[in-house]
N, CA and C of each residue as an Amber inpcrd file, in Angstrom:
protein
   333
 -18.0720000-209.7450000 -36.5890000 -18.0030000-210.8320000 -37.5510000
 -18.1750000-210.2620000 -38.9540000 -17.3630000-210.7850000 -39.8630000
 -17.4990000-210.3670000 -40.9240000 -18.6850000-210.7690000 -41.6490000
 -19.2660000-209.3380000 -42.2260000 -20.8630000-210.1270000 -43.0250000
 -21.0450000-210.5390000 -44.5380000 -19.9170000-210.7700000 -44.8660000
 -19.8030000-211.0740000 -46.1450000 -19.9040000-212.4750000 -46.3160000
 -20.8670000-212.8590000 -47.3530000 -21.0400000-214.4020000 -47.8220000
 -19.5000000-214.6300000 -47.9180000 -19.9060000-216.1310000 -48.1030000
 -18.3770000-216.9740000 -48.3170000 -18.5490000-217.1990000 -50.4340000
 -19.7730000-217.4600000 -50.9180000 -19.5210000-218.0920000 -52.1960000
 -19.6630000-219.1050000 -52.2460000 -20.2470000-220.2670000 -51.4060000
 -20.5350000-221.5340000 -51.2080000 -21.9310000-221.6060000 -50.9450000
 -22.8300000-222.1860000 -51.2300000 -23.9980000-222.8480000 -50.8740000
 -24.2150000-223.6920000 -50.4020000 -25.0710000-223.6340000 -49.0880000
 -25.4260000-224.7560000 -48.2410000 -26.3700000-226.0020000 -48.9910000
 -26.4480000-227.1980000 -48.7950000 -27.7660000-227.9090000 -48.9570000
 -27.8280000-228.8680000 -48.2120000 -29.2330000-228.8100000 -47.8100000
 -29.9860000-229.9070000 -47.0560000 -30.2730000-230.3650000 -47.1610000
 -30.1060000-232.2050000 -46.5060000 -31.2720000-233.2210000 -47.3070000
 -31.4250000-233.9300000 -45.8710000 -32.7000000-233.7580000 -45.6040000
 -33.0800000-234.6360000 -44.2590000 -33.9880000-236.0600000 -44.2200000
 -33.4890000-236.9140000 -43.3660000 -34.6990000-238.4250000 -43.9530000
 -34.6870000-238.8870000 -42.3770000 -35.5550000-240.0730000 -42.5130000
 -36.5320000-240.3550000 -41.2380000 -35.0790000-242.0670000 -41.5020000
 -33.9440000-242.0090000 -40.9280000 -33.5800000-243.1940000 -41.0430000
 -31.9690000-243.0630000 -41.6920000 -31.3080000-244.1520000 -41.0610000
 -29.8320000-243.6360000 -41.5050000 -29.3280000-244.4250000 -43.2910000
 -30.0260000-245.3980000 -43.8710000 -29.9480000-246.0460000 -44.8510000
 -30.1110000-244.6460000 -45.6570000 -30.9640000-244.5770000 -45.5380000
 -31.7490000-243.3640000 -46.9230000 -31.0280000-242.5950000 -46.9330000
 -30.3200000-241.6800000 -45.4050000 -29.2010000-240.5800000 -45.3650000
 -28.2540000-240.8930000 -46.2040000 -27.6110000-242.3970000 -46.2030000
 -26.2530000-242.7650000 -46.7350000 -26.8470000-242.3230000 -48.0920000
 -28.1210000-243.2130000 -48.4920000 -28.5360000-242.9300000 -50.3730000
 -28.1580000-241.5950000 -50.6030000 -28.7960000-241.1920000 -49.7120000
 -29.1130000-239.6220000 -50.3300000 -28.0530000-239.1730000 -50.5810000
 -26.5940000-239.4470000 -49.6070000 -25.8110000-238.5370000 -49.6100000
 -24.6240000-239.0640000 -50.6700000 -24.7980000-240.4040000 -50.9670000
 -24.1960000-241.0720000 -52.4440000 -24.6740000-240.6300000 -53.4140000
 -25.7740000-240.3160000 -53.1550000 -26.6040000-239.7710000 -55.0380000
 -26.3450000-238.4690000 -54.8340000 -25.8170000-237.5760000 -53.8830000
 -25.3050000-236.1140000 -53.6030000 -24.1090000-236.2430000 -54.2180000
 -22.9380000-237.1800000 -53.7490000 -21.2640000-236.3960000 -54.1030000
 -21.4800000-237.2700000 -55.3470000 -22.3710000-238.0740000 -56.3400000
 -21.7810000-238.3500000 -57.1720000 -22.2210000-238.0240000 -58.2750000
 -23.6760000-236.8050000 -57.8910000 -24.3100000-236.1410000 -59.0020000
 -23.9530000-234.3660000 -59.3920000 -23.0330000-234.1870000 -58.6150000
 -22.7420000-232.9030000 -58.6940000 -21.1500000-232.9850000 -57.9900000
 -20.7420000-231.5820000 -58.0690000 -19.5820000-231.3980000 -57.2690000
 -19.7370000-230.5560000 -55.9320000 -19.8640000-231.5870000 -55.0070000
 -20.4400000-230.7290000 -53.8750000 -19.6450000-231.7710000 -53.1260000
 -18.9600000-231.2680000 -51.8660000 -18.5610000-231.7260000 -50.5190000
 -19.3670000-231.8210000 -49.3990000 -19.2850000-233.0190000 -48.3650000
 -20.2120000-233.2820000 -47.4780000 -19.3640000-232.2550000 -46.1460000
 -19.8320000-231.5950000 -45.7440000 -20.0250000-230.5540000 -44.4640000
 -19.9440000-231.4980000 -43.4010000 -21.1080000-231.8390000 -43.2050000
 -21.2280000-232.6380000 -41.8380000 -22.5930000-233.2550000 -42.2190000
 -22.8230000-234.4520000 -41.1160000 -23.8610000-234.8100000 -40.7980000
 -24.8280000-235.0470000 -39.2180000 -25.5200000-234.6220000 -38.9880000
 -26.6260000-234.6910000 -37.7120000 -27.4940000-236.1600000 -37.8310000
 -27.5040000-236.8970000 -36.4790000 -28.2230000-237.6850000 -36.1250000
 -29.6990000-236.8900000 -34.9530000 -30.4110000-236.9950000 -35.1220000
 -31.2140000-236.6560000 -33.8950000 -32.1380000-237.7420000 -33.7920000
 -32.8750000-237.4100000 -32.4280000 -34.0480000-237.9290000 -31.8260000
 -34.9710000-238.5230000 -33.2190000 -35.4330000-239.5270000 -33.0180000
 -36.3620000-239.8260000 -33.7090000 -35.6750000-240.3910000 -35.2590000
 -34.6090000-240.9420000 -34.8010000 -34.2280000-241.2640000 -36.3260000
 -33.8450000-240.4810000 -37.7910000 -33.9850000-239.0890000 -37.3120000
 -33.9690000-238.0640000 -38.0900000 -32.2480000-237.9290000 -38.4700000
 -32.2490000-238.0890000 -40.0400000 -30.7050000-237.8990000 -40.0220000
 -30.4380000-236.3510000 -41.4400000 -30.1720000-235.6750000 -41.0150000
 -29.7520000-234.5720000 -41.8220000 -28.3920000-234.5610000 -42.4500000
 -28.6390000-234.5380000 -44.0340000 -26.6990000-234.2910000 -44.4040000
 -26.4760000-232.9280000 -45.0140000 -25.3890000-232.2380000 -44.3120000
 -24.9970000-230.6840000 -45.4470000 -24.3820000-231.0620000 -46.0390000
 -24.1550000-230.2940000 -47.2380000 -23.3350000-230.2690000 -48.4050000
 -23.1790000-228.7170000 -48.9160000 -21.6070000-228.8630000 -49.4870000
 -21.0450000-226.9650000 -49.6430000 -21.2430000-227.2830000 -51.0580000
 -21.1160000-225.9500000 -51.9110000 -19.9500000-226.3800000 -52.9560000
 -21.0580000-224.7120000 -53.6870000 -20.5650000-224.8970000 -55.0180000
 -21.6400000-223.4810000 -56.0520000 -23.0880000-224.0020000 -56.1230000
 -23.8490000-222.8810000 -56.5240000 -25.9190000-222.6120000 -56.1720000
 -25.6650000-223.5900000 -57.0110000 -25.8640000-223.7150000 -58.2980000
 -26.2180000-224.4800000 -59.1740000 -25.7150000-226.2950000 -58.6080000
 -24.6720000-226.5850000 -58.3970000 -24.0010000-227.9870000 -57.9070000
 -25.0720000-228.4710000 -57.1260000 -24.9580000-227.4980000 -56.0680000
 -25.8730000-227.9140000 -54.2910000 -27.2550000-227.9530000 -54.7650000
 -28.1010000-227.0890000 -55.7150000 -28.8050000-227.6490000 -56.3080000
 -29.3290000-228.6750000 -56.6870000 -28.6220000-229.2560000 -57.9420000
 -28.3640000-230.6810000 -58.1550000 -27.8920000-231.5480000 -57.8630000
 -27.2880000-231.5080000 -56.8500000 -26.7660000-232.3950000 -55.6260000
 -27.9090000-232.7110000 -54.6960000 -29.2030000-231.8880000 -54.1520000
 -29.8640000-231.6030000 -53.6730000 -31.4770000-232.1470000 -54.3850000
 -31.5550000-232.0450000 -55.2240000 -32.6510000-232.7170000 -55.9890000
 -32.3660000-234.3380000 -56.0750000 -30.8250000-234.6170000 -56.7670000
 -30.6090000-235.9890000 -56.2870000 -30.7730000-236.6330000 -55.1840000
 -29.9960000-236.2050000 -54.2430000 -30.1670000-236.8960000 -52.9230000
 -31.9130000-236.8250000 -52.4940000 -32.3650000-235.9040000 -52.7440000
 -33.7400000-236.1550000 -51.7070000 -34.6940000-237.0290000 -53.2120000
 -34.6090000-237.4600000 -54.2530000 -35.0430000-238.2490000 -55.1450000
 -34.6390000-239.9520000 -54.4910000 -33.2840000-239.9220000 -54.3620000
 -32.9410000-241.4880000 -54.0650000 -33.1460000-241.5690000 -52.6500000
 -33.0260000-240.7440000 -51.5540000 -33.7650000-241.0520000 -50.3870000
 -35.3920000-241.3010000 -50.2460000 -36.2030000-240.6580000 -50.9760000
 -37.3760000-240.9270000 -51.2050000 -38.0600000-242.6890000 -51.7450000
 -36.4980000-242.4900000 -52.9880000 -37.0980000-244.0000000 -53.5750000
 -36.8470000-245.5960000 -52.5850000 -36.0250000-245.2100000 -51.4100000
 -35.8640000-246.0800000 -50.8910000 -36.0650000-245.6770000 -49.3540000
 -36.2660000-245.0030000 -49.2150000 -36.7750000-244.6170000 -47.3210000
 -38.0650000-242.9310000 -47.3330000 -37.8930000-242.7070000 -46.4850000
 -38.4290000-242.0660000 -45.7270000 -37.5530000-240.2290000 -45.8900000
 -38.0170000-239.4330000 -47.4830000 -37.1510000-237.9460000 -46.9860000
 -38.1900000-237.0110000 -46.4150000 -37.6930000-236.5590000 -45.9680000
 -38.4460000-235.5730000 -44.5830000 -38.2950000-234.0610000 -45.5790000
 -37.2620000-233.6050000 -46.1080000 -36.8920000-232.0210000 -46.7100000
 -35.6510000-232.0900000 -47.6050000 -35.7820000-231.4260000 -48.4620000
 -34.4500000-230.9260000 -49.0010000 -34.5750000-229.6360000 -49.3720000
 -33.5590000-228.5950000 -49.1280000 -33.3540000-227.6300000 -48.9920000
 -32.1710000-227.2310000 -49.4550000 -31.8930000-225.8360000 -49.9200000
 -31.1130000-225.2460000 -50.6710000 -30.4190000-223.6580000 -49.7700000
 -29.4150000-223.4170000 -49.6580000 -29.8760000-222.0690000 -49.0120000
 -28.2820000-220.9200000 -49.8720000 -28.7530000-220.3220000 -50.6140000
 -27.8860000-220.2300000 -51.9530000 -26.1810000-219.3980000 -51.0440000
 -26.6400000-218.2590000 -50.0720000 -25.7190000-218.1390000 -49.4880000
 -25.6010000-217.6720000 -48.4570000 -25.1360000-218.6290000 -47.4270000
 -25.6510000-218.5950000 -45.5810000 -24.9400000-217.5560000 -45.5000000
 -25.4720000-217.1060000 -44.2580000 -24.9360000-216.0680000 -43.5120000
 -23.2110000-216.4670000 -42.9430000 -22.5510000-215.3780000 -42.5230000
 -21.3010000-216.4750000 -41.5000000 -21.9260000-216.5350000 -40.1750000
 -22.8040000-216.1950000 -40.0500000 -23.6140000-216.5460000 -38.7480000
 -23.8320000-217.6620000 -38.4080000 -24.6290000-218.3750000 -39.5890000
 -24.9430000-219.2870000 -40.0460000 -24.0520000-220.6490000 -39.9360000
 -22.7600000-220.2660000 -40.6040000 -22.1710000-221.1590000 -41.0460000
 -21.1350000-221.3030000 -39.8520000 -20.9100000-220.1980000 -38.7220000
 -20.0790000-220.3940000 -37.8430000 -21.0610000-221.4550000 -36.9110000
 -22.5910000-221.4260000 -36.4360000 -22.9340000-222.3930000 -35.8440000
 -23.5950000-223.5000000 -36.2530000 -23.2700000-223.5120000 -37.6840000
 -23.5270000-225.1220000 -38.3560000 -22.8230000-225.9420000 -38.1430000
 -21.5820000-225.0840000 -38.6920000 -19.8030000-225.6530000 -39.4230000
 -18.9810000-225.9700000 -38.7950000 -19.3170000-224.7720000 -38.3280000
 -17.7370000-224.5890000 -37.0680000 -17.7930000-225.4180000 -35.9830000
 -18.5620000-224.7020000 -34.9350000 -18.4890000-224.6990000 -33.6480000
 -19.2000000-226.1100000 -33.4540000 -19.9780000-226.5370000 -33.7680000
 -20.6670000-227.8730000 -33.6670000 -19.4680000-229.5680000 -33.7750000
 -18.7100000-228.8670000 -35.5050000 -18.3560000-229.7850000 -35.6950000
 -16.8390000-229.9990000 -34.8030000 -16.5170000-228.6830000 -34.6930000
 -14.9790000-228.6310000 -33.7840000 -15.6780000-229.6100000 -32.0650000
 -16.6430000-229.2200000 -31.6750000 -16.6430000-229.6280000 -30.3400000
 -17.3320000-231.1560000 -30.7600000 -17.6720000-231.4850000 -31.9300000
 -17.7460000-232.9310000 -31.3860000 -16.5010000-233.9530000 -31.8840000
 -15.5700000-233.5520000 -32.5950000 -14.1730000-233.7680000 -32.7170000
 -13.5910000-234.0140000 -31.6470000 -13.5360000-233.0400000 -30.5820000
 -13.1400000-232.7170000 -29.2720000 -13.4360000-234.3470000 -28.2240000
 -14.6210000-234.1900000 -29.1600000 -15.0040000-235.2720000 -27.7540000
 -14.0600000-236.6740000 -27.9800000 -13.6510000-237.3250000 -26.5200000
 -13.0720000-238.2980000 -26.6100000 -13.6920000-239.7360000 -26.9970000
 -13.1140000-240.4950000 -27.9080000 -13.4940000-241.8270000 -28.3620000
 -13.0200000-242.5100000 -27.2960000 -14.3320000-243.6860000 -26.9800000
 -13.9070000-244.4010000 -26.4450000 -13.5680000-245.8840000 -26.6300000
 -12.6360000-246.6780000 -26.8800000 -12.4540000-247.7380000 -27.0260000
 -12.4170000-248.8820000 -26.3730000 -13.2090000-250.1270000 -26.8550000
 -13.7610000-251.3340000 -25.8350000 -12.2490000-252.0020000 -25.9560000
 -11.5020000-253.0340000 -25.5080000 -10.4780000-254.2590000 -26.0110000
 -11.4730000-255.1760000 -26.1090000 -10.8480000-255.7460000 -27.3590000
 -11.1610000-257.1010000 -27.6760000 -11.2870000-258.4230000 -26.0010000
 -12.0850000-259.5340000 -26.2660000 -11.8150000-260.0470000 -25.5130000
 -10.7680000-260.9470000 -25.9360000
């Protein structure tokens, strides 16, 4: 695997609840120039959002979001990580988000 950074910065903003995730992640793409990666639901209500983009953006993308998740729910962390490994980013990015793509939707009919 190649070990060379990509030039993108990761950031993290994690909250106890999916309202606050959405805040957080509105006061993310609209305080900086940063793209949403993906997002994680887990156990316990725990909702995590990544975001790519340059240190400085994800930064301030990153201070926002975990400010407006705070003012209205429950933030657990925000985190910065200036430049992941491709280690990193192959089992954040990649492989996670390709196999839950994969998975089939299932659809109810109307009655």
């Amino acid at each position: 695997m190649d070990p060379r950074p990509t030039g993108r910065s990761l950031g993290l903003v994690e909250t106890h609840g999916f309202v606050a995730a959405v805040e957080a992640a509105d006061a993310m793409t609209k305080a900086a120039r940063v793209t949403i990666a993906r997002y994680e639901v887990t156990r316990g209500a725990l909702v995590t959002i990544l975001v790519r983009g340059e240190l400085a953006e994800v930064e301030a993308a990153v201070a926002a979001g975990s400010a407006a998740a705070a003012a209205i729910g429950d933030l657990r962390r925000g985190h910065v990580i200036p430049s992941p490994s491709p280690e990193i980013e192959s089992v954040l990015l990649t492989r996670r988000a390709a196999a839950q793509s994969a998975k089939p939707v299932r659809r109810h009919k109307a009655s």
